[in-house]
N, CA, C and O of each residue as an XYZ file, in Angstrom:
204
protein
N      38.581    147.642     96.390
C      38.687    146.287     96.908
C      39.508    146.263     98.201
O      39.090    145.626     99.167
N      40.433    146.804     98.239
C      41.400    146.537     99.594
C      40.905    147.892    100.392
O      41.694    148.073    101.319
N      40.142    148.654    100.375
C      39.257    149.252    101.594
C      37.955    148.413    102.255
O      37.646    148.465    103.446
N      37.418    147.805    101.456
C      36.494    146.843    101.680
C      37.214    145.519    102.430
O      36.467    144.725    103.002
N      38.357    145.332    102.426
C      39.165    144.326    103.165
C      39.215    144.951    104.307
O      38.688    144.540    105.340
N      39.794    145.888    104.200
C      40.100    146.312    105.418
C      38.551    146.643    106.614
O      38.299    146.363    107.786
N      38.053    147.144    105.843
C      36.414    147.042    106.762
C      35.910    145.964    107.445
O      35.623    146.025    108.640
N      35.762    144.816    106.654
C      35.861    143.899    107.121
C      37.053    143.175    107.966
O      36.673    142.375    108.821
N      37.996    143.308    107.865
C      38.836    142.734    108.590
C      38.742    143.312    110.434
O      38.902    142.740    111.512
N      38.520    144.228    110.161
C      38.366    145.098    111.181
C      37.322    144.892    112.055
O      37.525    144.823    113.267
N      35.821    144.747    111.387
C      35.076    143.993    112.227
C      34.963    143.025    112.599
O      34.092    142.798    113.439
N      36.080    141.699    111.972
C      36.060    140.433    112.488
C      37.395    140.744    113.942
O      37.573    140.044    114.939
N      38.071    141.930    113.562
C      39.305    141.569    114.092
C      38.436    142.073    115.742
O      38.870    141.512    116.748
N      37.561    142.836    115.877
C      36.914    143.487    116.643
C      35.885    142.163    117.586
O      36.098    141.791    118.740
N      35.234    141.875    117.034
C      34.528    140.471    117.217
C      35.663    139.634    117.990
O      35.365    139.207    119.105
N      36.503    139.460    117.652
C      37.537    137.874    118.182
C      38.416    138.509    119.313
O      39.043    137.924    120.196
N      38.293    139.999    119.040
C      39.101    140.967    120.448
C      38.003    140.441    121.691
O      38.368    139.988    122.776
N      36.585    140.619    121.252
C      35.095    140.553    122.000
C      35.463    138.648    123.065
O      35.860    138.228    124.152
N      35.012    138.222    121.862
C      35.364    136.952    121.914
C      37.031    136.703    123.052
O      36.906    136.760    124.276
N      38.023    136.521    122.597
C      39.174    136.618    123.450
C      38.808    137.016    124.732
O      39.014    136.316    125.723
N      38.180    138.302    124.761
C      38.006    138.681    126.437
C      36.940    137.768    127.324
O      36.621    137.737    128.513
N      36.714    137.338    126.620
C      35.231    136.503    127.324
C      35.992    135.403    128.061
O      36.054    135.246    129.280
N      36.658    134.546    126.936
C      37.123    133.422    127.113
C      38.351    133.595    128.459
O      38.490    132.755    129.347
N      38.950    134.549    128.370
C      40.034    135.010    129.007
C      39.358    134.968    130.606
O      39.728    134.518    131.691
N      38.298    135.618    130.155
C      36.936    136.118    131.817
C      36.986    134.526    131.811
O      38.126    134.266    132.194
N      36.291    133.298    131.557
C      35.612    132.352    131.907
C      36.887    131.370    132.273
O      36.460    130.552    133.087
N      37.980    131.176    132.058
C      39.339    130.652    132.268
C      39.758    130.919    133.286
O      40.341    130.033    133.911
N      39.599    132.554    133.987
C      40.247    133.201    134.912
C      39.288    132.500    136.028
O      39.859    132.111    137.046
N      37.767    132.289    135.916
C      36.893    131.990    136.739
C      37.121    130.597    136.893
O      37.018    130.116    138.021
N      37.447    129.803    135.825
C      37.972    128.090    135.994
C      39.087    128.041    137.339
O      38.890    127.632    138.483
N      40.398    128.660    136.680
C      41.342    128.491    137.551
C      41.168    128.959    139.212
O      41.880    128.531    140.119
N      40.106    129.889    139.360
C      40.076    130.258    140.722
C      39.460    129.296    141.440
O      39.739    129.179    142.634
N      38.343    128.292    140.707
C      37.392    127.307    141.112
C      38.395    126.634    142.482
O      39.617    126.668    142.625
N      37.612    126.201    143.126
C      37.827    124.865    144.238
C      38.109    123.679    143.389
O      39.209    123.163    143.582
N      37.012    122.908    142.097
C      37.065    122.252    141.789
C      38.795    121.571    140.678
O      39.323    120.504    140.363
N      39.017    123.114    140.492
C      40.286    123.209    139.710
C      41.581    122.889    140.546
O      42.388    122.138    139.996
N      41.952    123.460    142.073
C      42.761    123.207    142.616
C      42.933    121.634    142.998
O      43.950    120.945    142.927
N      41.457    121.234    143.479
C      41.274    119.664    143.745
C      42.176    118.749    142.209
O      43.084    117.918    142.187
N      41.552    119.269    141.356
C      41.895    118.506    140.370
C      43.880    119.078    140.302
O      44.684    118.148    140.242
N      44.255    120.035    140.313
C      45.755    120.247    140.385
C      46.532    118.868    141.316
O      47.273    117.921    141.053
N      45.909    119.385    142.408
C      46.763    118.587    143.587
C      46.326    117.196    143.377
O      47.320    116.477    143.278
N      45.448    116.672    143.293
C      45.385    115.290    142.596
C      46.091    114.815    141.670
O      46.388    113.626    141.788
N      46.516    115.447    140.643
C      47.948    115.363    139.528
C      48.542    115.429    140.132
O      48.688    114.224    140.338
N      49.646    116.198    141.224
C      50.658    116.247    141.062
C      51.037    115.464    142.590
O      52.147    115.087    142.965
N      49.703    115.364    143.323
C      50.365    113.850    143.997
C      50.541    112.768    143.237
O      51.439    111.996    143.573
N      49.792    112.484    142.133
C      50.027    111.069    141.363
C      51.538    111.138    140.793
O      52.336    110.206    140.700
N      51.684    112.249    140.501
C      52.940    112.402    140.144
C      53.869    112.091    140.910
O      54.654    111.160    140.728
N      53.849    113.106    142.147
C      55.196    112.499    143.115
C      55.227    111.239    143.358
O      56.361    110.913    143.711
N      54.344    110.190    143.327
C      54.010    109.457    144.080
C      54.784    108.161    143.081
O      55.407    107.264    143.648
N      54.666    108.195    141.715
C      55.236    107.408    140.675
C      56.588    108.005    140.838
O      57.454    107.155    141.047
N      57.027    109.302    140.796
C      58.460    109.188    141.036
C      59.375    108.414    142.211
O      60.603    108.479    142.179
């Protein structure tokens, strides 16, 4: 029973390593966007701007 855990655990843990890197890739590609900085500096003038 607890070798069979471990087999499995292993291929999920393998999968969500898979998974993680992807997400990590598609985040890294968000933040570099044009559309992302626009949206930054738009916050944080609203911000200064109420202070």
């Amino acid at each position: 029973m607890c070798y069979s855990k471990v087999l499995i655990r292993n291929a999920e843990k393998a999968t969500l390593h898979s998974v993680n890197k992807e997400e990590c890739r598609v985040l890294i590609g968000c933040w570099q966007s044009q559309e992302f900085m626009n949206a930054i500096m738009s916050f944080f003038s609203s911000k200064t701007a109420k202070l």
